[in-house]
Every structure is written in structure tokens, then in C-alpha cells.
N, C-alpha and C positions, 0 to 999 in steps of 0.2 A: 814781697812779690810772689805769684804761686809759680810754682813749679813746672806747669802745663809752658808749652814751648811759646813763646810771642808769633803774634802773626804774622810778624816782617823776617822770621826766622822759617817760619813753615812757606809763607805765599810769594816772599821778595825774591824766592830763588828760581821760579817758572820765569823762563823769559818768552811771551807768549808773543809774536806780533799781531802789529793792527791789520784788521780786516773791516771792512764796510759792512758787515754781517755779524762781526763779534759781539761781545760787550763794549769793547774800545769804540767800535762805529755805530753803535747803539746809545751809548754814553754823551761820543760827540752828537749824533743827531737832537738828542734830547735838548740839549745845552745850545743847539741852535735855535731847534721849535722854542725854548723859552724866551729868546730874544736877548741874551746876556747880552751887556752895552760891550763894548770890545773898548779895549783897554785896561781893563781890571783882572785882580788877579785869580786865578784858580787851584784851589788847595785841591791837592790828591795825597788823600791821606792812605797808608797802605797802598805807594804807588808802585810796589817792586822796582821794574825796567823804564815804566812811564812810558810806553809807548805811544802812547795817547798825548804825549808832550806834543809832538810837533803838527797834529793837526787840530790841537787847539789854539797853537801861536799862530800857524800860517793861515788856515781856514776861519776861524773866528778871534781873531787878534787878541788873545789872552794871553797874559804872563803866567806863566807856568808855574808853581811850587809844588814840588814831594818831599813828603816825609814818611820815612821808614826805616826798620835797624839793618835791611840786609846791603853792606855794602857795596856788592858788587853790583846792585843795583843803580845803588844811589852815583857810584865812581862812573857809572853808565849813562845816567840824566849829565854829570858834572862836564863829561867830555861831551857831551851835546849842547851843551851850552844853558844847560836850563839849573836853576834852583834846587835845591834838594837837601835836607835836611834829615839827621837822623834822630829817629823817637821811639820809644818804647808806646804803643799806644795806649797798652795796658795802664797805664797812666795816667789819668783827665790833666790832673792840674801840671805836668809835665808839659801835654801836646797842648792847652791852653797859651801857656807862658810862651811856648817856640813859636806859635802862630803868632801870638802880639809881636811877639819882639822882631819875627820877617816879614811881618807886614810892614812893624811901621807907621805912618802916614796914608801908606798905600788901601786902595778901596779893595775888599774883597767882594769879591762879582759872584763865584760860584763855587762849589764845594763838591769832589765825590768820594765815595768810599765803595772801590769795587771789589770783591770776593777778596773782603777780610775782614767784614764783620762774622762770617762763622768759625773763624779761626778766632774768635774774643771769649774767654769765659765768661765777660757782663756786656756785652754792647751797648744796651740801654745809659753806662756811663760814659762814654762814647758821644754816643748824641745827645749827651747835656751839655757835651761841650760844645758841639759844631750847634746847638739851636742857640746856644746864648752866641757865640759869632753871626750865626746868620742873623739872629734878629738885631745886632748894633749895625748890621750892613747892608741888611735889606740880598742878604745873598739865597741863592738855590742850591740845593741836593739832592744830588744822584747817589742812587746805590744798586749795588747787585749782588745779590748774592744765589746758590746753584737752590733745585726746588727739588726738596728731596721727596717731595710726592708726583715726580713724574713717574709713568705706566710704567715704565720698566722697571724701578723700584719698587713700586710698590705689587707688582705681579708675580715677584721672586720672591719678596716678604711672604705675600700668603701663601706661599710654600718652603718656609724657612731658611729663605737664604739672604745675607744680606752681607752682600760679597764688597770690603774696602778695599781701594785702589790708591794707588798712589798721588794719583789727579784726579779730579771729575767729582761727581755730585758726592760720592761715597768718602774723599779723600781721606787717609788716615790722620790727616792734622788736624781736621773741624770737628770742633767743640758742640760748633751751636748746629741747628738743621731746623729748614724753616720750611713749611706752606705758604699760599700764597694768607692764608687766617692769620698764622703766628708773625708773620711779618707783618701784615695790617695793624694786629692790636701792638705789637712792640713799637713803631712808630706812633701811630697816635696816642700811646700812655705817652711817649718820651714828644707831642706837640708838632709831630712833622704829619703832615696833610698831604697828598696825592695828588698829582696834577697830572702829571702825563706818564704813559708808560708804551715800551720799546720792548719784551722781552724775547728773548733769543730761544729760537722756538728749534728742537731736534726730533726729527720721529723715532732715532734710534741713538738714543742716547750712549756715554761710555759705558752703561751698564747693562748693553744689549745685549748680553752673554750669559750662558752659550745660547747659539745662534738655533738652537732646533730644540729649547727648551718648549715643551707646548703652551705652555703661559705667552712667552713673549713671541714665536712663532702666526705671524695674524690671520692665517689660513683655517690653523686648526679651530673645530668645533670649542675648542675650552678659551683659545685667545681671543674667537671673534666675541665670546660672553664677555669674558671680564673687559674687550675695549668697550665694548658696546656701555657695560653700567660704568665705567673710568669716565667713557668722554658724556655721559650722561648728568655727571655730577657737576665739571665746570668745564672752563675750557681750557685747564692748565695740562693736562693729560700728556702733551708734547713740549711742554716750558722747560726749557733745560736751566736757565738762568730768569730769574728777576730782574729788568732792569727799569728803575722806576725815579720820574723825580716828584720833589717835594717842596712845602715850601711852609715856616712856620707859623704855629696858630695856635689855639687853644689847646691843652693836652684835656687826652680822655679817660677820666680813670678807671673806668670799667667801658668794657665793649660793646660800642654803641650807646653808652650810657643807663644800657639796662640792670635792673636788679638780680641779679641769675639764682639768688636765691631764693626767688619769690614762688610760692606754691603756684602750680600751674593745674589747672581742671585737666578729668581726665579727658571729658570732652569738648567739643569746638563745635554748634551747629550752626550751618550757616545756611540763611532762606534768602533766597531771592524772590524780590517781587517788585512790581511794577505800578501798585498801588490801583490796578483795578479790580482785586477780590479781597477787599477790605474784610468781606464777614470771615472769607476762610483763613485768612490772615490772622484773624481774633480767632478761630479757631487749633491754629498753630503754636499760638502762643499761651493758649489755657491747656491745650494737651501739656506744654513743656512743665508749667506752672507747678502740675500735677503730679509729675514724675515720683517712681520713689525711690530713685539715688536725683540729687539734685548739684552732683557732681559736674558740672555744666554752664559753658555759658553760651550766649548766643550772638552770635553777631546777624545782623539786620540789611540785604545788597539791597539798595534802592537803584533800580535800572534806568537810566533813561527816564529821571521823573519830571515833571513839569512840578511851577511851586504846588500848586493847589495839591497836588498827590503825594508831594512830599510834606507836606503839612498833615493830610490825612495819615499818611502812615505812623508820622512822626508820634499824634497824636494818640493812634491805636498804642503806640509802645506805652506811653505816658500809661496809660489807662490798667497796666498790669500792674501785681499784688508788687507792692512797695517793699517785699525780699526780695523777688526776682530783679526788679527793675535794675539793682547797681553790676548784673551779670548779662545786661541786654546792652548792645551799640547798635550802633545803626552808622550805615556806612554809602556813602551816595557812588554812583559810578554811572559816568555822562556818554562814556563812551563803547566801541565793540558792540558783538553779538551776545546771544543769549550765553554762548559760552564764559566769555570773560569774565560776570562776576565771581563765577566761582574759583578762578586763580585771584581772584582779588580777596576772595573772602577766606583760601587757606593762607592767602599770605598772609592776613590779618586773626588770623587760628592761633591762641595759646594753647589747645590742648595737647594732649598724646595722641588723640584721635582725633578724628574729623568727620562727618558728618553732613549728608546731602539733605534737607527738610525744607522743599520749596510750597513757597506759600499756599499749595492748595491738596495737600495732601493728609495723611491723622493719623495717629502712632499713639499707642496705647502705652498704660502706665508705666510699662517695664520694660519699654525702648532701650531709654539709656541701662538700666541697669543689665539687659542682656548684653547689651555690646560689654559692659564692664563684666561680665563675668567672664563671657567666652575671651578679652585682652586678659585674664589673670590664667587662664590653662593655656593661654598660647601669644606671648604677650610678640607684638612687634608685627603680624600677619594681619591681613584685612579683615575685617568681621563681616560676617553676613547671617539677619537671623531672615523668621520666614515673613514674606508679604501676602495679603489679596489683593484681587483687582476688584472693584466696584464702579459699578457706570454709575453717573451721576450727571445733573443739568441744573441750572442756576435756573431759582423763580424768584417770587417774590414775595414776603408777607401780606397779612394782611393790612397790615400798617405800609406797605410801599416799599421796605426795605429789600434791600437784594438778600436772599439766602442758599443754602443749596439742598435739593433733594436726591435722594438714593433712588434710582429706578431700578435698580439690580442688586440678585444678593453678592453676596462674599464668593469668587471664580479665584480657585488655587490655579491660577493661570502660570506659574512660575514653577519650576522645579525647587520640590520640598531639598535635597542634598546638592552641592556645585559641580557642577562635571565641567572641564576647562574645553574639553574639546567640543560639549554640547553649546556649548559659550562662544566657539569662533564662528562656528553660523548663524547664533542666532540671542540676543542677549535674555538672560533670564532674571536675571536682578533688576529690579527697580532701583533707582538711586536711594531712595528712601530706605532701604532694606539692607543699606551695607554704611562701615564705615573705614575710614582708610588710615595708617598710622601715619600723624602729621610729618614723620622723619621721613617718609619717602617722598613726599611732596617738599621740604625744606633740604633735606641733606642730597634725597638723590636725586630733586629736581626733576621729577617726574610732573610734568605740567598738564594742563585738558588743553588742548591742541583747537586753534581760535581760527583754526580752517574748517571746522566741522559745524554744521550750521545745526544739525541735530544727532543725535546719537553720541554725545561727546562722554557724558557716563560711561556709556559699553567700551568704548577706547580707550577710557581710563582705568577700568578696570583691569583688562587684558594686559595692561601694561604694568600695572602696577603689581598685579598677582602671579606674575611671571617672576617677579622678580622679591614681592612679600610672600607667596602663599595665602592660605586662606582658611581661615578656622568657621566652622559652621554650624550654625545651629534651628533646627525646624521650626521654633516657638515661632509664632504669629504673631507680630508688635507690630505690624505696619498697615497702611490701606492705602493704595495706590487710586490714585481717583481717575476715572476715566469718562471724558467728557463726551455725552450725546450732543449737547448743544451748547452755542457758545463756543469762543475762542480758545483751543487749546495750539499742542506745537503739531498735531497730526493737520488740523486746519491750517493755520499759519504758513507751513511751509510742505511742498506739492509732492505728491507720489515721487517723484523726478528725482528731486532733492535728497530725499530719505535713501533710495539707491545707491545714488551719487557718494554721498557720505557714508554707505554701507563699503561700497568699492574702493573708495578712498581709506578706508582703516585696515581694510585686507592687505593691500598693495602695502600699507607700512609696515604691518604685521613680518610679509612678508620678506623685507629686507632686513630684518631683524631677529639675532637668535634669541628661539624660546626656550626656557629651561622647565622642562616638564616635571611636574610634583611625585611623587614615589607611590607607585599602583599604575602608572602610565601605559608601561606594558602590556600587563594586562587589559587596558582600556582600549589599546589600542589593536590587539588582540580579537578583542570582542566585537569593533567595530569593521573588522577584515571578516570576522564572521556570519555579521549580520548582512553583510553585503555581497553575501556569496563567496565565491574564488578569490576575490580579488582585483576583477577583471574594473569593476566600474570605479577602481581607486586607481589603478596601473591608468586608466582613459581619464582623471583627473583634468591633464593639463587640456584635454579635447573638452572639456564640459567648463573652463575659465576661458576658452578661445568665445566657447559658444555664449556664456554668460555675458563678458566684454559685448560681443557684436549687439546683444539684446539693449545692452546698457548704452551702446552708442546712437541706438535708433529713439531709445526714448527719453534721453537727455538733449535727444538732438534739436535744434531751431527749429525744424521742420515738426516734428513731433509736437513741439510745444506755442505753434503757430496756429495748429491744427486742433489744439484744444476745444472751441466751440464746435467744430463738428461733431468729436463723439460726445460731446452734452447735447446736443441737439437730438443724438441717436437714442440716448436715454433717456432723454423727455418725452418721445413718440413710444418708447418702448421696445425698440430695437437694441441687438445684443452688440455691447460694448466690454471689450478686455479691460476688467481691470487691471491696475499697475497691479505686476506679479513679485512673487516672492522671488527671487534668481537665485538666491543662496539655496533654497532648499529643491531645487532644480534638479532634473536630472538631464542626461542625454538625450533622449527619445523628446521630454517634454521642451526642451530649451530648444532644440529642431522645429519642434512643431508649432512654438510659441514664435519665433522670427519666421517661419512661412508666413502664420496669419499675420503678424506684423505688415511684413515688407508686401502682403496682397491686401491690406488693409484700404478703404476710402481715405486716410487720415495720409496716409505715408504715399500712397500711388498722385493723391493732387497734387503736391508741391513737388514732384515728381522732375517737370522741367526745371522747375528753380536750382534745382539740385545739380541739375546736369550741366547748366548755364555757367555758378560757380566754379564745378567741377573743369570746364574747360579753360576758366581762368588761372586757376590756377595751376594749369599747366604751362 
């Protein structure tokens, strides 16, 4: 036997009671939701005190059994009237034998093991014994054990502390220490499956100490960062305990059943299209062809297709060099806005990197290979090399086929180096032009946000380089295409819209701390310079009062009801406001911009209707 203490010696000795909040009323809840038949019995293996005895006899009519070494536990269930057996658990074919021989005849119904499997040096033989029980019984399993990646743990950690306690997640007895990942895969290798879970959630855990560390303090500028990327990651950030049941099945012998040593590309491109610019689609895919790192695969969003388009497309892929084809899918998605395939498409991303390349855009030979250089000097940060804009408009062949022509040259319409703060007014990246490390989309769960009907790029970016940085490089490998005619997203969706979703990323911006990259200072130094005294940054929050009111008159009903009038002003020739930039706004003009508004023909007609609701809803 080893020498590390048994678990009914470290755990049998808390004598905790039941609470409707605890584990114990977490445990019973579960064991009701599964519908256990009442009458059968329930093994509490590692039961200490058993607290939990009596309201699973009285409240769901279960006979009771514990098993554990710490007597005073067990002498504690015996004068309650309930079963209770002593075992070493460290043991399988020990607590095997005890089980058969107090069951009996008797049907075993349900099974838990709570906070003492991290007191096991092997658990996993453990639950070799309780799945071959369950499965002769048709029985359920609860367990719980404490999560030793909740925030407060793990906030001390990155700053070397990692303080054991007598009780609690840290406890000095536990061997084992689990995630909510290492708990998943130890279960499923050992065949137990997930059904329902209850787990006992603390915002300040026993390891909230000390109480004015600025980690765990959530006021301070350093604790609202690391909650901000904690509860970013899952939702386990406040789980004090696991408590989860199960029920047996197949075991899994690797996680999820993937290959984990299978060579993974450095890249993941993912293009979505719609299947109505088939030619620039064949031009997406002969640029990729071409490449000279071919370090890459591609995956293929079909949006919203009808068969005929998905056949077309399907088609187009058929049609590439027969080396590329076994690194091309194609991946269909029925549903959401324009935003959604592209969380569909990193979910579906084996790379290191990832990559925006939508169907109508052209990226020269050394695409991929600049993003793979600038990831080897700066590996894990977003890459960004440089783009042009080109206007462009679909004709036709001579044969009738659709194709596309360039009416413009090459516009360094994008800033050659990334300035973050030239960034929060106004996005300078084209999607094309950057690529994103797949672990911050997989591990930190940084997602493109499927409330944003356009601009979901620039949101993603700000978010994600907040929290990756960003390595840069000027080389010209992309061509952003920009459409005169024909359907793009600027046609599609209305001046209104584009505002709407500009204002809507600030405001999240906003409730969230940014951690600024090192030269900030200074950047921001220079931009108090440029700006005079100071005076038209200090009057900020006066120039977001005035932007809001703008933004409310012409996303308004009214605004947008109004829409054939100033078309009609512009077909005669009369002067009509275009939708304005607000972002790059200032005082004086955002004033004088909601004058001409609010004395506008557009805004003064529906004038009474305004006033009509206004009264009702008083």
C-alpha cells in the first residue's frame, strides 16, 4: 500500500453539514433530476459523516450505504441508523468485494463519490470499480471534487503564491487537482459520460486571501484585467466545486478521440462565400495554389446556399490541382448572419494561425509565407502584413461569363505600421491583411460577436490584440477589393447600420480593460500634443453626449422612414447630408451636424408622429 495518507483518513474527519447550496444539496438535487426509482440502494463511497444520509432516505426513499476508514464517521452514520462500512478505497478489489457482499440481492440505484477522489493517488482505479457496478445495475454517479482553477488560485499563481490550507481547494491532503478538462478526460478514458451538472459556484473562494492583494482585489486596474481574460476563457472562473453526474458508456481513449500527435499546418484559411462570385472564388483558390510556403489548408463557409450554389461551389473546389485538393473542405452553414461563418470556420481551423480570405479578395505569392515569417520572430501575436485597396466592378466576357475588372489603381488606403489607438476610431486592417493565433480563438475564447451585422473584423481585432499584441510587417501581399457596382456589404447593409455597429463596439470597448502595448506613452503623449492643451480630450465625454444624440436621430424610425425624401433631393440635385463619419467628429462639427439634422425636411415631417408617441408614452 503507498504511504501517502488514505482518503477516509485525510477527508472522513471534516464533519461538514448539509446545506441546500452545498455539495450534499447539489448531490441530492442531481440524484432527484435523474429520477433514481426510490427504493434502491445508494453507495457513498468516501462518505465521512454522511450527511447526506438522511435526505436521501427521507426526500428520495433511498437506503443508504457508506463506506470509509474514518471511524468516527462511520460510528456517526451507525447511531443514525444507516449502513456504513469501513474500506480502504485505495483498494479496487477490496471496495469491489464490500460492495457485493452489502448489497446482496439488493438493486443498486445510485452511486457518489464526493471530495475524495482528490485525496486518491490513482482514481481512475476507482472508477473501474464503481463503472463495472454501475453497468451490472443500470446505476448513476455523482462526484465532486474542489476546481483548482478557480480565479483566486489561479491569480496568486501568477504571482507565486500558492498558499495550502487546511480545507478548501488548496487542502494539504490532496494528491490529485483537477480542471473542469482533466476531470472530463479522466472520466471519459475511465467510460463515465456527463449528464447533468450542479456545481457549487463561490465568487470568493477560501483562497480569497489576502483580501487587498491587487490580483484578487476586483476594483483594481490589474484585477479587473486578469477577471476580464479568467471569465473570458470558460465559465468556471467562480466554481468552487465540481459537482457532476454520469452515467456509463463507451470509454474514450484519447480526448475526444483525436490524434494529438498529428502535424498540424501552420495555417487555417477560411473563405466564405455565398456562391455568387464563382470567378473570384476560382481566383481565391489559384492564388492559394500558388503559394510558396504551401504550409496551409483551407477550409471552404458555404453560407446560406441553395442546392444549385452548393453544387457550383462544390464543383469550383473539385476543379483544383489534385495536391491541393486533400487540404481544401468545404463546410456548409444554414444559418446566422454574415458574421457567423467565420466562428464556424475557426472552430473548424487546425492551424496555429488563422486567417480571413473571403471569396472576393487576391493575395499574392508570399501571403502565407509572410504571416509564417513575422509568427517565427514573434510567435503567439497577431500578424499583420501590408494591403491595397482596388476598386473593382463585375462584367462580363466575351463568351457571357461573369468576370471582374479593376477600374482603379493600387490606394495605400491603410496605415503601412498599426497604431492601436489610430485603430479605436477607425479600422485600418482589412481582414485579409491579418492573421490571428488560433489559441486565442480556442483557448481564450475570443469569439467575432454575431450582434454586429458588419465591422465584426475591426471588433475582433481590438479584442484580440489587446490581449495577443501584434507583430507587423509593410510587405504588400494583399488586395482588398472594393466594389463600384454590384453587391457588396457597404450596399447590403445601410449608412444606419454601419454607425449602429461602430457605436455598438465602442460601448463594449468601453466596459472592458485595455492593456496597452509598451511605447503607449508616448503615443499618447503625442496625441495630447497634437491636439493642443488638452482641452478637446478633457471635453471628450461632451463630444460622446454629442455623437449618441447624432446617432439617435439617424438610426431613428423616423430618420429611416424618411429615406425617399432625401433620394428624391438627390435625383433633382439638391443638397443632401451624407451619413457622417461621428467617430472622427469633433465638437464644433457634431453641433453643427444635429442643427442641420434636427432643421432638416426629413426629420421636421414626421415631426408630429414623434410627438403623438412621445405623449403615450408618458
Amino acid at each position: 500500500m503507498p504511504d501517502t495518507a488514505s482518503p477516509s483518513e485525510a477527508a472522513g474527519c471534516y464533519d461538514n453539514p448539509y446545506y441546500s447550496d452545498n455539495v450534499y444539496g447539489h448531490t441530492r438535487s442531481l440524484l432527484e433530476d435523474l429520477g433514481i426509482a426510490r427504493g434502491g440502494v445508494h453507495l457513498d463511497l468516501g462518505c465521512g459523516y454522511g450527511r447526506i444520509a438522511e435526505a436521501l432516505r427521507d426526500e428520495l426513499g433511498l437506503q443508504y450505504l457508506g463506506m470509509d476508514m474514518d471511524e468516527g464517521g462511520l460510528a456517526s452514520l451507525r447511531q443514525r441508523g444507516f449502513d456504513a462500512l469501513s474500506c480502504d478505497l485505495r483498494d479496487p478489489a477490496v471496495v469491489e468485494r464490500n460492495v457485493r457482499e452489502a448489497l446482496g440481492s439488493r438493486r443498486l440505484g445510485s452511486i457518489s463519490i464526493m471530495d475524495t477522489l482528490e485525496h486518491l493517488p490513482e482514481p481512475p482505479r476507482l472508477l473501474e470499480v464503481v463503472y463495472r457496478l454501475a453497468r451490472e445495475h443500470g446505476a448513476a454517479l455523482t462526484i465532486s471534487v474542489p476546481n483548482v482553477a478557480h480565479r483566486d488560485v489561479g491569480f496568486k499563481l501568477a504571482f507565486g503564491r500558492w498558499d495550502e490550507t487546511g480545507t478548501g481547494i488548496l487542502d494539504v491532503t490532496h494528491v490529485r487537482f483537477f480542471t473542469e478538462e482533466s476531470l472530463r478526460q479522466m472520466m471519459q478514458a475511465s467510460g463515465w459520460h456527463e449528464t447533468r451538472r450542479r456545481d457549487v459556484l463561490l465568487e470568493k473562494s477560501d483562497q480569497h486571501f489576502p483580501r487587498f492583494h491587487p490580483a484578487l482585489a476586483g476594483e483594481t486596474p490589474l484585477g479587473q484585467v486578469l477577471r476580464y481574460l479568467r471569465d473570458s476563457m470558460d465559465d468556471n472562473g467562480s466554481v468552487n466545486q465540481f459537482v457532476r453526474a454520469y452515467l456509463p458508456g463507451p470509454r474514450k481513449s484519447t480526448v475526444d478521440g483525436l490524434d494529438r500527435d498529428r502535424t498540424t499546418p501552420f495555417l487555417s484559411v477560411v473563405t466564405r462565400t455565398q456562391g455568387r462570385r464563382l470567378d473570384t472564388l476560382r481566383d481565391v483558390l489559384l492564388c492559394l495554389s500558388s503559394q510558396t510556403s504551401q504550409d496551409f489548408e483551407l477550409v471552404v463557409i458555404g453560407h446560406r446556399l441553395d442546392q444549385s450554389a452548393q453544387l457550383a461551389v462544390e464543383r469550383v473546389i473539385e476543379d483544383v490541382h489534385r495536391a491541393f485538393r486533400p487540404r481544401v473542405r468545404f463546410v456548409r452553414v444554414d444559418h446566422g448572419n454574415r458574421t457567423t461563418p467565420l466562428n464556424v470556420g475557426f472552430s473548424e481551423a487546425r492551424g496555429d494561425y488563422v486567417a480571413i480570405l473571403d471569396d472576393d479578395d487576391f493575395v499574392f505569392a508570399d501571403w502565407v509565407e509572410t504571416f509564417q515569417k513575422l509568427a517565427e520572430r514573434s510567435p503567439g501575436r497577431v500578424l499583420r502584413a501590408g494591403a491595397v485597396a482596388q476598386a473593382a466592378e463585375p462584367v462580363k466576357t466575351l463568351e457571357g461569363r461573369p468576370a471582374v475588372r479593376a477600374v482603379g489603381t493600387f490606394e495605400r488606403r491603410y496605415a503601412k505600421d498599426f497604431d492601436l489607438f489610430q485603430h479605436l476610431a477607425e479600422n485600418q486592417t482589412p481582414p485579409v491583411s491579418v492573421a490571428f493565433p488560433r489559441s486565442a480563438f480556442a483557448d481564450l475564447r475570443i469569439r467575432f460577436d454575431e450582434q454586429l451585422t458588419t465591422t465584426e473584423d475591426w471588433d475582433f481585432l481590438l479584442r484580440t490584440v489587446a490581449v495577443c499584441g501584434l507583430a507587423n510587417s509593410p510587405r504588400v501581399t494583399s488586395i482588398y477589393r472594393q466594389w463600384k457596382l454590384g453587391e457588396s456589404s457597404f450596399t447590403v447593409h445601410s449608412p444606419e447600420e454601419w454607425v449602429a455597429n461602430h457605436q455598438q463596439i465602442w460601448r463594449k470597448l468601453d466596459r472592458i480593460p485595455l492593456v496597452l502595448p509598451p511605447g503607449s506613452a508616448t503615443r499618447l503623449r503625442q496625441l495630447f500634443t497634437e491636439r493642443g492643451t488638452g482641452g478637446a480630450i478633457v471635453s471628450d465625454a461632451r463630444g460622446n453626449e454629442l455623437r449618441e444624440r447624432a446617432r439617435v436621430i439617424l438610426t431613428s424610425r423616423s430618420w429611416s422612414l424618411t429615406a425617399p425624401v432625401r433620394w428624391m433631393q438627390r435625383l433633382f440635385g439638391r443638397r443632401s447630408r451624407e451619413f457622417p463619419r461621428l467617430w472622427e467628429m469633433k465638437g464644433a462639427e457634431l453641433e453643427q451636424l444635429i442643427s442641420e439634422l434636427e432643421r432638416s425636411p426629413s426629420w421636421r415631417l414626421l415631426a408630429p408622429m414623434r410627438a403623438i408617441r412621445q405623449r403615450f408614452r408618458r
